[in-house]
Backbone as CSV, one residue per row, in Angstrom:
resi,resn,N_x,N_y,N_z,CA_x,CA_y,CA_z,C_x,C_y,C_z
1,UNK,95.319,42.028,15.761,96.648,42.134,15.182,96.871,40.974,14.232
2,UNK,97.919,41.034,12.905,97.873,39.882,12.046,98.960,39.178,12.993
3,UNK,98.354,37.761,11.796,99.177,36.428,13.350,100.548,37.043,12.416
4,UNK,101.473,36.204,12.800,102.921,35.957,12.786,103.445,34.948,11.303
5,UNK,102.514,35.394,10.397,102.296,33.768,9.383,103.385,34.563,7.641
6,UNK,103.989,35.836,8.184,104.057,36.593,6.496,105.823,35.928,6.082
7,UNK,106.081,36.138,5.015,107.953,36.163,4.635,108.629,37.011,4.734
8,UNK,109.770,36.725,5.864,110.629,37.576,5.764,111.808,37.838,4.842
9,UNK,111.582,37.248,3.385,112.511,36.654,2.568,112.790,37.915,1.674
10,UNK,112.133,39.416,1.892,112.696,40.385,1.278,114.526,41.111,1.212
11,UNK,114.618,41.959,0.489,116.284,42.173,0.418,116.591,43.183,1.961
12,UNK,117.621,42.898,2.288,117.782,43.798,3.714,118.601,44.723,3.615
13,UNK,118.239,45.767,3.773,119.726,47.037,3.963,119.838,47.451,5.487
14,UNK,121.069,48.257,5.846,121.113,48.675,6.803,119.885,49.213,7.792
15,UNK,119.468,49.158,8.917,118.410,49.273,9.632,118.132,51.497,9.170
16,UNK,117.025,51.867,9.306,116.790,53.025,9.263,116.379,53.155,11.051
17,UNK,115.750,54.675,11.287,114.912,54.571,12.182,113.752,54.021,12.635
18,UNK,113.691,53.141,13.654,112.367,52.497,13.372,111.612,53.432,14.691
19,UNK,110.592,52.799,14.919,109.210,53.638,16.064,108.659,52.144,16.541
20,UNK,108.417,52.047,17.882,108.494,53.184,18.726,109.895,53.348,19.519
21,UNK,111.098,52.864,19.614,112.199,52.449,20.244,112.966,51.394,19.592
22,UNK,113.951,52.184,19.332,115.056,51.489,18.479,116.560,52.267,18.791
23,UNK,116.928,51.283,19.579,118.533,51.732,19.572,119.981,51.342,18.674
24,UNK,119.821,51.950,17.993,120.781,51.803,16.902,122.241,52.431,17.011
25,UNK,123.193,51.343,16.382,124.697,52.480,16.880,124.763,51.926,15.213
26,UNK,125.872,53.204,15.173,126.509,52.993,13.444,127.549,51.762,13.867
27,UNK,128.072,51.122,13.047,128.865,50.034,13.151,130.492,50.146,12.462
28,UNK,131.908,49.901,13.087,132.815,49.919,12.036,132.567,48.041,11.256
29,UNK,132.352,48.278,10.332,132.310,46.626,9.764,133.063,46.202,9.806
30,UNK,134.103,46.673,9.679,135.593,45.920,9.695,135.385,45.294,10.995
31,UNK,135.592,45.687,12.159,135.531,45.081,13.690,133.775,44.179,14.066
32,UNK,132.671,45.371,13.778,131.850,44.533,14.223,130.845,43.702,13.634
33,UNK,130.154,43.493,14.964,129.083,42.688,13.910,127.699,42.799,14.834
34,UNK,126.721,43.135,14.028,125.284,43.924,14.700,124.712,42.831,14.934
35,UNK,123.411,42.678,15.743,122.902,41.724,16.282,121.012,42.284,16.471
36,UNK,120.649,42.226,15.781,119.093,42.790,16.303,118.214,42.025,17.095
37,UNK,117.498,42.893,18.491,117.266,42.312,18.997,115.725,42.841,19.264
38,UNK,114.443,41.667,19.231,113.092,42.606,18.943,112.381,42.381,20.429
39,UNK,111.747,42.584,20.588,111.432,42.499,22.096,110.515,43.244,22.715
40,UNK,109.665,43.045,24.030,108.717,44.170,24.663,109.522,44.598,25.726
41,UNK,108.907,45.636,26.394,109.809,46.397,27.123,110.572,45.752,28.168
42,UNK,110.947,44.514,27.938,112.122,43.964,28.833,113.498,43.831,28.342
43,UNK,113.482,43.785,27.155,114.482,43.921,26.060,115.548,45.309,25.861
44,UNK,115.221,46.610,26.652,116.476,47.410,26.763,117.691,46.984,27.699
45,UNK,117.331,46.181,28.377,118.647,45.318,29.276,119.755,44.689,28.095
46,UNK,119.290,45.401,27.074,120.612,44.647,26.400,121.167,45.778,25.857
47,UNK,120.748,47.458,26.570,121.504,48.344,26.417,122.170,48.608,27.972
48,UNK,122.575,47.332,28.737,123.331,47.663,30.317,124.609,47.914,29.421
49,UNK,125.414,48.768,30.414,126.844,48.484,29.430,127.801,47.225,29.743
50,UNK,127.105,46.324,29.831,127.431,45.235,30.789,128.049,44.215,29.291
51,UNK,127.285,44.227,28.613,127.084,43.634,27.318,128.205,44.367,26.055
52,UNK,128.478,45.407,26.492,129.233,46.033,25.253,130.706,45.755,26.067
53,UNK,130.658,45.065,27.301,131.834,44.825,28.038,132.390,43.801,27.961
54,UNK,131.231,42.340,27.854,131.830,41.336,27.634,131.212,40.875,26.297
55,UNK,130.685,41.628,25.458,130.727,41.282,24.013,131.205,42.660,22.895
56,UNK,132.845,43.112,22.882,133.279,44.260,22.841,133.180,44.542,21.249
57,UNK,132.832,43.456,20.564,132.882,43.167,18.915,131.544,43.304,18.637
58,UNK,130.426,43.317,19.295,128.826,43.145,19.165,128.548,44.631,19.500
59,UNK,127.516,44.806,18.141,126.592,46.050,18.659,125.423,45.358,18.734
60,UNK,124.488,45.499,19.920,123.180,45.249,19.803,121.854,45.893,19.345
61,UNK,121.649,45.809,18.397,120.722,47.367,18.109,119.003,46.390,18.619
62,UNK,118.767,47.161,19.497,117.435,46.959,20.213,116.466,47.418,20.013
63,UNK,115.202,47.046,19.267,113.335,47.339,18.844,113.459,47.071,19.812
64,UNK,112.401,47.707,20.605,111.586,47.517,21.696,110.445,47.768,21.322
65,UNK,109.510,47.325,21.823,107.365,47.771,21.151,107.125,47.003,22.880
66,UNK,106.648,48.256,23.234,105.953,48.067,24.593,104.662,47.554,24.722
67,UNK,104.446,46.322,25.357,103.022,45.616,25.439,103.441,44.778,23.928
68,UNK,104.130,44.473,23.848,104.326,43.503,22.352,103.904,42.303,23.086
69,UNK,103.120,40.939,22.093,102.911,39.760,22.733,103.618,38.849,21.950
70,UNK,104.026,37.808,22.280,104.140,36.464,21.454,103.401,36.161,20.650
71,UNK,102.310,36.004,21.058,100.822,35.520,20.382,100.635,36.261,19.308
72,UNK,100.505,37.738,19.304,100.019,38.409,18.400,99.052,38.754,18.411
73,UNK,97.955,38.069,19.857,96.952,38.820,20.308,96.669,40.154,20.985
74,UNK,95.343,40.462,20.521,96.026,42.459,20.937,96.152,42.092,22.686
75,UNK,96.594,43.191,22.960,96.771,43.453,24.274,95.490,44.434,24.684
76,UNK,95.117,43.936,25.299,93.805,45.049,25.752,94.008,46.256,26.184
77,UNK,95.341,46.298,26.986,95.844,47.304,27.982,96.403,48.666,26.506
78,UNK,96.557,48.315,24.978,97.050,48.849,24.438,97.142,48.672,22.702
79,UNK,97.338,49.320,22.152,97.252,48.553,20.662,98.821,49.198,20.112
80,UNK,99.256,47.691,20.067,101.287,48.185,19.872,101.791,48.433,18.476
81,UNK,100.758,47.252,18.071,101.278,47.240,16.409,102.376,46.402,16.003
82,UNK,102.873,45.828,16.963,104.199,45.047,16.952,104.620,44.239,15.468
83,UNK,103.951,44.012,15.094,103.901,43.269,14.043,104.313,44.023,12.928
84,UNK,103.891,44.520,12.730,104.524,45.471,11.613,105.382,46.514,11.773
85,UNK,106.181,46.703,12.975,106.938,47.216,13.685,108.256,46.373,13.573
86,UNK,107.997,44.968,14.174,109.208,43.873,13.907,109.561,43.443,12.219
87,UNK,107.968,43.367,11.132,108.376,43.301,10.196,109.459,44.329,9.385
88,UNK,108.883,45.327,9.896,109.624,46.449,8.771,111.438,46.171,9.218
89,UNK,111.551,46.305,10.652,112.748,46.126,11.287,113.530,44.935,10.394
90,UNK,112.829,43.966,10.487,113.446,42.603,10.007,113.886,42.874,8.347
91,UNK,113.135,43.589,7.524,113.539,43.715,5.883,114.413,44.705,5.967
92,UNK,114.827,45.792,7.158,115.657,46.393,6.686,117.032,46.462,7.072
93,UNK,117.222,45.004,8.422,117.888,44.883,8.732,119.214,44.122,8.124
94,UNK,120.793,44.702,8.456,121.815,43.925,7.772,122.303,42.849,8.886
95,UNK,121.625,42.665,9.779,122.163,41.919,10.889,121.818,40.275,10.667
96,UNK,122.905,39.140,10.783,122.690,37.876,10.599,121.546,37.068,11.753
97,UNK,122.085,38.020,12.722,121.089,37.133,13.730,120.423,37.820,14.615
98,UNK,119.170,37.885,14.741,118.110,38.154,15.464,118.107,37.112,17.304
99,UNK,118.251,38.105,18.116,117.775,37.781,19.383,116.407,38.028,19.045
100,UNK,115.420,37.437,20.182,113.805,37.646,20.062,113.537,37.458,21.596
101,UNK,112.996,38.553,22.374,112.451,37.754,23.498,111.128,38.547,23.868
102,UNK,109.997,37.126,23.911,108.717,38.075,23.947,107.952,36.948,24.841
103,UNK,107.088,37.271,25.458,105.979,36.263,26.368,105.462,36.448,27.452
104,UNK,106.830,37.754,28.255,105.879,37.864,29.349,104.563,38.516,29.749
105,UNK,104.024,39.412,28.758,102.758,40.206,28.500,101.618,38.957,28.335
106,UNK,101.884,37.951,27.126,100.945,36.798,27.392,100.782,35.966,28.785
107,UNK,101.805,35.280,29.263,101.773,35.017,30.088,101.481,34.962,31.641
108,UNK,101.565,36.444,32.100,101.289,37.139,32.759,100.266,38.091,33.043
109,UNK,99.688,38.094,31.757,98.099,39.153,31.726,97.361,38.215,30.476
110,UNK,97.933,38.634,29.190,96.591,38.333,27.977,95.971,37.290,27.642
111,UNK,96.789,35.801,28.004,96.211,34.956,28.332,95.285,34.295,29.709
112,UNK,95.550,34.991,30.795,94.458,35.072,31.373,93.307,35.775,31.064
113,UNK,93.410,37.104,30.918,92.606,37.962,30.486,91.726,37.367,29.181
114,UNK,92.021,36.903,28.393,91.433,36.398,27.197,90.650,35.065,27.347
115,UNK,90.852,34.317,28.782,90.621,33.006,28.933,89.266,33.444,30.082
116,UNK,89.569,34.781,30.782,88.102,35.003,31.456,87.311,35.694,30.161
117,UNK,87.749,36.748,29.682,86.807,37.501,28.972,85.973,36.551,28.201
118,UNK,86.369,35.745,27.629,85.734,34.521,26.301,85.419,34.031,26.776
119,UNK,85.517,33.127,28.067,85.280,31.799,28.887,85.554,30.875,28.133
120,UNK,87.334,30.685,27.529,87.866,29.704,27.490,88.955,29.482,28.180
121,UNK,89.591,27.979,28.425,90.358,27.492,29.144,91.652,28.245,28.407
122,UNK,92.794,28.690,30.120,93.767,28.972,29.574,94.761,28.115,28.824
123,UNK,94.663,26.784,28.750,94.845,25.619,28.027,94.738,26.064,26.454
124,UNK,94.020,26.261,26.364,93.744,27.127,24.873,94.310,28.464,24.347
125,UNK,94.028,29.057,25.017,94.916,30.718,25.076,96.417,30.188,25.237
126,UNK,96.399,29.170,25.590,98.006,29.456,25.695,99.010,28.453,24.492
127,UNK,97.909,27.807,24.170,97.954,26.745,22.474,98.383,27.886,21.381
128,UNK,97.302,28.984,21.793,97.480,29.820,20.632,98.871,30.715,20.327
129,UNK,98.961,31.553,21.935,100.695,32.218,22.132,101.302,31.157,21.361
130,UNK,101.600,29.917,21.897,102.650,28.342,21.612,102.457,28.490,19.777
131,UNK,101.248,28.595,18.992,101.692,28.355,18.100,101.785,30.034,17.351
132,UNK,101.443,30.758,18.018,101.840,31.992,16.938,103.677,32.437,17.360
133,UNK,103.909,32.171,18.376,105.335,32.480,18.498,105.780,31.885,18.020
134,UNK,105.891,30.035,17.703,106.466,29.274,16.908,106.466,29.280,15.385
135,UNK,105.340,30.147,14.455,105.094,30.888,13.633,106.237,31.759,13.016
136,UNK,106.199,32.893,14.144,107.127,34.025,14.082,108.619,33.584,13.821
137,UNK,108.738,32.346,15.060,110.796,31.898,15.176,111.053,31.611,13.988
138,UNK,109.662,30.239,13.606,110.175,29.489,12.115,110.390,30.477,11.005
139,UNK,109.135,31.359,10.490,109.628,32.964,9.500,110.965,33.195,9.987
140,UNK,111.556,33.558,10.982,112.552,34.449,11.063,114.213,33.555,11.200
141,UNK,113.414,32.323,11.042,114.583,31.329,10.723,115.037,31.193,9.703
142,UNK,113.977,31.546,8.418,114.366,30.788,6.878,115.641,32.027,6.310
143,UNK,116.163,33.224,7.568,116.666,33.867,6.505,117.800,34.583,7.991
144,UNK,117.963,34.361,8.812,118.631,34.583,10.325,118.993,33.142,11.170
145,UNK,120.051,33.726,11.807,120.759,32.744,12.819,120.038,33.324,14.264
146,UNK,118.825,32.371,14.772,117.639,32.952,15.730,118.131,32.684,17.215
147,UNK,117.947,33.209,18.167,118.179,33.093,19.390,117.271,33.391,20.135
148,UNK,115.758,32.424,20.899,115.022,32.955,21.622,115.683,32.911,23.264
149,UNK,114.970,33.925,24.115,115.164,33.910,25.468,114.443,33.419,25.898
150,UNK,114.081,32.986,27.307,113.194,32.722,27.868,112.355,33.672,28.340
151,UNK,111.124,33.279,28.628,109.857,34.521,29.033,110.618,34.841,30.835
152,UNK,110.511,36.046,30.707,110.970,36.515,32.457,109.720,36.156,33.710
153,UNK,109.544,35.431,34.318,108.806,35.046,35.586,108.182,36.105,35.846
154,UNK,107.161,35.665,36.402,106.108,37.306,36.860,106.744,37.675,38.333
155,UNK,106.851,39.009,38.409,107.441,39.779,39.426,106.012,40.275,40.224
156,UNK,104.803,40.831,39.738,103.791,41.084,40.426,103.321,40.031,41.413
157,UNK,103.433,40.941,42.472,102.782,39.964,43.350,101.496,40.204,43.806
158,UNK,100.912,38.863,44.517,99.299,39.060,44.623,99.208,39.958,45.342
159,UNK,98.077,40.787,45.105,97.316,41.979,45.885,98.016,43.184,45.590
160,UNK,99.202,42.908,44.697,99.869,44.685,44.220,98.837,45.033,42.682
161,UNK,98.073,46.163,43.534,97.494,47.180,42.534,97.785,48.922,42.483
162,UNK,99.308,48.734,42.541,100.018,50.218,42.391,100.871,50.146,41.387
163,UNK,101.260,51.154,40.846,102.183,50.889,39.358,101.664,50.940,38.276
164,UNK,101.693,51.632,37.251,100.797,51.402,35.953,100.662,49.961,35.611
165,UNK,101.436,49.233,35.795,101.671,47.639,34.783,100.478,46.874,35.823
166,UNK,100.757,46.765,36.974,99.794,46.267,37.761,98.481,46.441,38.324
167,UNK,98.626,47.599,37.954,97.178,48.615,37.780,96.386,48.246,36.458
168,UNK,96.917,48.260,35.205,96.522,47.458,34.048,96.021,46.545,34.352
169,UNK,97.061,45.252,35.146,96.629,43.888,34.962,95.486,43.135,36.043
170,UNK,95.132,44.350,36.947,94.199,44.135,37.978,93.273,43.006,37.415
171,UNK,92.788,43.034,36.682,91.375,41.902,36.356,92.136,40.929,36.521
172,UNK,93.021,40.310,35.743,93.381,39.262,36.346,93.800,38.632,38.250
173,UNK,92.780,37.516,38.019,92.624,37.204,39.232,93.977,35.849,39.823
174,UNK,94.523,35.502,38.403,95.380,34.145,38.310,96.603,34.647,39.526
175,UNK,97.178,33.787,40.803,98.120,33.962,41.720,99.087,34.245,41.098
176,UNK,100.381,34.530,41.853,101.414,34.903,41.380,102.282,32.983,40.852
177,UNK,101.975,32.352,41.635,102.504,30.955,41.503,101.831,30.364,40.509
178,UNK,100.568,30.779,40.454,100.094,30.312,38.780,100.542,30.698,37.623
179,UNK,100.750,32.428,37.644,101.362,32.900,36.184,102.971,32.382,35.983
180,UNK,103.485,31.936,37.049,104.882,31.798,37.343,104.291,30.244,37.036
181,UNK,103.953,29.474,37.231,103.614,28.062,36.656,103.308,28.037,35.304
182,UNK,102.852,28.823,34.474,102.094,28.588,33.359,103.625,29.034,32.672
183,UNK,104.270,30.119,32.929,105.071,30.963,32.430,106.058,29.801,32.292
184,UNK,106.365,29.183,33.180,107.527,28.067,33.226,107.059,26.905,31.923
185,UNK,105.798,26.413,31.697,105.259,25.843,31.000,105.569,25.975,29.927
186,UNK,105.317,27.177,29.612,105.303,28.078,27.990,106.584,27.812,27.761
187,UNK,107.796,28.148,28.691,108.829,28.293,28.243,109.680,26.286,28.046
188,UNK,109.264,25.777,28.869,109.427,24.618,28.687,109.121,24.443,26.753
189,UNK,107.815,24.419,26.915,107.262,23.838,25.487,107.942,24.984,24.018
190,UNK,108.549,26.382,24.408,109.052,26.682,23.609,110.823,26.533,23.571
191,UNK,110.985,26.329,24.423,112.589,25.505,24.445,112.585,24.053,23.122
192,UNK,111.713,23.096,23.572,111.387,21.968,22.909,111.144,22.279,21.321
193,UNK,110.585,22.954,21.137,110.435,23.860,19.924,111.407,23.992,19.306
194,UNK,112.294,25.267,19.534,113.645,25.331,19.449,114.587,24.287,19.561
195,UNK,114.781,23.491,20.032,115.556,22.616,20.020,115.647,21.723,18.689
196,UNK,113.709,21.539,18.398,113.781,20.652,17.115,113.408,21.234,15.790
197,UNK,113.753,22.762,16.256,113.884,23.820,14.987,114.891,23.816,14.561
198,UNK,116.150,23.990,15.205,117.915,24.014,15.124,117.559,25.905,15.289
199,UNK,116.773,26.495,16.540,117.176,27.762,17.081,117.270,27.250,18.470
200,UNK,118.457,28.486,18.607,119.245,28.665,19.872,117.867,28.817,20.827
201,UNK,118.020,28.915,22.126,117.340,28.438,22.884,117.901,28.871,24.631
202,UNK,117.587,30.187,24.696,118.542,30.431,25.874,117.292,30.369,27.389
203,UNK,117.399,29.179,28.107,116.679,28.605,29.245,117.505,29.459,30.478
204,UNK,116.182,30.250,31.289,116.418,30.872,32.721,115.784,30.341,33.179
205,UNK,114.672,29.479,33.656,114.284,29.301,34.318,115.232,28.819,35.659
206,UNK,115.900,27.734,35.681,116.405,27.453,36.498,116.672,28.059,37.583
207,UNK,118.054,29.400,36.933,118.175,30.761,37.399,117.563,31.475,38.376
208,UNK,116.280,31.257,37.764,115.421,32.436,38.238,114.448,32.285,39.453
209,UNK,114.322,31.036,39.345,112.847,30.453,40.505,114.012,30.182,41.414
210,UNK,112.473,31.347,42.223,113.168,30.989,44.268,112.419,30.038,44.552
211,UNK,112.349,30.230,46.353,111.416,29.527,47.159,109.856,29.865,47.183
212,UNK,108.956,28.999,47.165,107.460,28.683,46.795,107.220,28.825,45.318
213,UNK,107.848,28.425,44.267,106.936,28.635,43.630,107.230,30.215,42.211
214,UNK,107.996,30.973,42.820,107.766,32.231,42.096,109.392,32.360,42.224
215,UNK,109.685,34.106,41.826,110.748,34.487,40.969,111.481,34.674,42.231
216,UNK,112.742,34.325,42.126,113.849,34.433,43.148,113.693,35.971,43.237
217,UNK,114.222,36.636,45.112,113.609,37.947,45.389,114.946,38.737,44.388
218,UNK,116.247,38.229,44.658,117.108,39.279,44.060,117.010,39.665,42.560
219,UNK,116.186,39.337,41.958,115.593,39.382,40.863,115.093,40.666,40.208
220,UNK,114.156,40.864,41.893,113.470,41.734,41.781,113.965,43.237,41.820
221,UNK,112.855,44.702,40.782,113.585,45.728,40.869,113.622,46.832,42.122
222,UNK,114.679,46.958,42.338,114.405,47.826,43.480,113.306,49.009,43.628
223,UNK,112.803,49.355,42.512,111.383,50.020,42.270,110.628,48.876,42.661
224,UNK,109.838,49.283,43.410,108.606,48.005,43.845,107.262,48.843,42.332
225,UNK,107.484,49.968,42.241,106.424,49.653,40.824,106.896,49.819,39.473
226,UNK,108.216,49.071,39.254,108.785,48.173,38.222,108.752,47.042,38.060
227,UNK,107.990,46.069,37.032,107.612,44.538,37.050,109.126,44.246,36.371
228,UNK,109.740,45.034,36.014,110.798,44.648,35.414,111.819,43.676,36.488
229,UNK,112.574,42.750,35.623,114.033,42.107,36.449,115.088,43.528,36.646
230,UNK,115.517,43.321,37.777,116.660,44.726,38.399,117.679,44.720,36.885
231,UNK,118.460,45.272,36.545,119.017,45.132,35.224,120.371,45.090,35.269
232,UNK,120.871,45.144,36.274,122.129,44.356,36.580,122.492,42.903,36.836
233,UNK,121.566,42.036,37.881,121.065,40.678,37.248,120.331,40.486,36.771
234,UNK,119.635,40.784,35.612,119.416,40.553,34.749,120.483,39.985,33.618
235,UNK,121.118,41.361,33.488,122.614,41.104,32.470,123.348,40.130,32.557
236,UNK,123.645,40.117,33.800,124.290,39.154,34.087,124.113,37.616,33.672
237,UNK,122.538,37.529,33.914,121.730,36.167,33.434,122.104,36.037,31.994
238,UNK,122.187,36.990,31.314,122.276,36.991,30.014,122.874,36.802,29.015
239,UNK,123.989,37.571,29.452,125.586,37.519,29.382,125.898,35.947,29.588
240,UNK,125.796,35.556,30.666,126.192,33.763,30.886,125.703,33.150,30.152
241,UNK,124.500,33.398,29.656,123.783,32.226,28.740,124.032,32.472,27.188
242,UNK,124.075,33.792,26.834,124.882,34.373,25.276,126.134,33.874,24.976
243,UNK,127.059,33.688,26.190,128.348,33.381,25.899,128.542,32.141,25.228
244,UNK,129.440,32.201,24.153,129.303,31.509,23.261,128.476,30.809,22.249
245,UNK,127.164,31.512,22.237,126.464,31.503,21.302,126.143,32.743,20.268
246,UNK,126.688,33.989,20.583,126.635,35.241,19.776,127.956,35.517,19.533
């Protein structure tokens, strides 16, 4: 996949249909104001109606690209295209500010996966996510008011090989307290990022980590083969940390 390195400095019109998932509402301009938000499939939580409740002036129009990475490295499990999926989105969008939340696919699978397949240190694989996402924010800064999220904690737990997502990520051998360690890492070092970018910077971790190590249980979706956060707290997480920054 190409890295994250192109300009987003083309003219923007109203969003069209994009592929593969794009939720779009028409807008009254007079009242609102759109918000695009690009993301892998954790990113429809910002169609709870939770959000159109306590942000009644905001439409969120939501890309989603399933298996999308930070990095921009392919995903083995899939070939998304993300990249030129988020570009097209981004030139045709009239929206000032871009939400972005992407990492847990690296974090949680492709950088392990990429660090056995090659036999390099995930130290490295994870240099690379760090600088192709920081790539992507800075592009999408020179021309948007940016807001990253934090990467969501891994919900798979060791020895679950049921579920498509976990069924995928079987090769990886990394614990659940490791991807949930590294994941915290990433997000540390891309907070820091953000901070001395002048983009928003919305930190869950705190939030989110239970006891030993990994993702607090209420977190979790009541589908045991959904890696997803339940999507009511979720929102909630979200909502608190948006407020007053969108």
């Amino acid at each position: 996949m190409a890295g994250w390195h192109q300009d987003f400095s083309a003219v923007r019109a109203k969003p069209r249909t994009a592929r593969p998932t794009y939720t779009e509402q028409k807008l009254d301009e007079a009242k609102m104001q759109e918000i695009l938000v690009l993301g892998d499939s954790h990113s429809p939580v910002f169609n709870h109606p939770l959000f159109k409740e306590k942000f009644p002036n905001l439409v969120f129009n939501v890309l989603t690209v399933i298996g999308a990475t930070a990095s921009g490295l392919e995903n083995p499990n899939t070939t998304t295209q993300a990249y030129p999926v988020f570009r097209e989105a981004v030139r045709q969008t009239a929206a000032k500010q871009v939400i972005v939340m992407l990492g847990e696919v690296d974090t949680g699978f492709v950088i392990w996966y990429r660090a056995q397949k090659y036999q390099e240190s995930v130290a490295a694989m994870m240099d690379k996510a760090i600088a192709s996402y920081s790539r992507f924010l800075s592009e999408l800064n020179r021309n948007f008011e940016v807001v990253c999220i934090s990467t969501p904690l891994p919900t798979i737990q060791d020895g679950n090989d049921w579920g498509d997502i976990a069924n995928a990520r079987r090769e990886v051998t990394a614990s659940q307290v490791e991807r949930t360690a590294l994941t915290l890492e990433f997000n540390r070092i891309m907070q820091e990022f953000c901070l001395q970018n002048d983009i928003r910077y919305i930190m869950l971790d705190d939030l989110s980590l239970g006891d030993g190590g990994i993702v607090k249980a209420e977190l979790l979706n009541s589908d045991c083969n959904d890696h997803h956060y339940d999507s009511e707290q979720y929102s909630r997480l979200l909502v608190e940390g948006l407020t007053g920054v969108v």
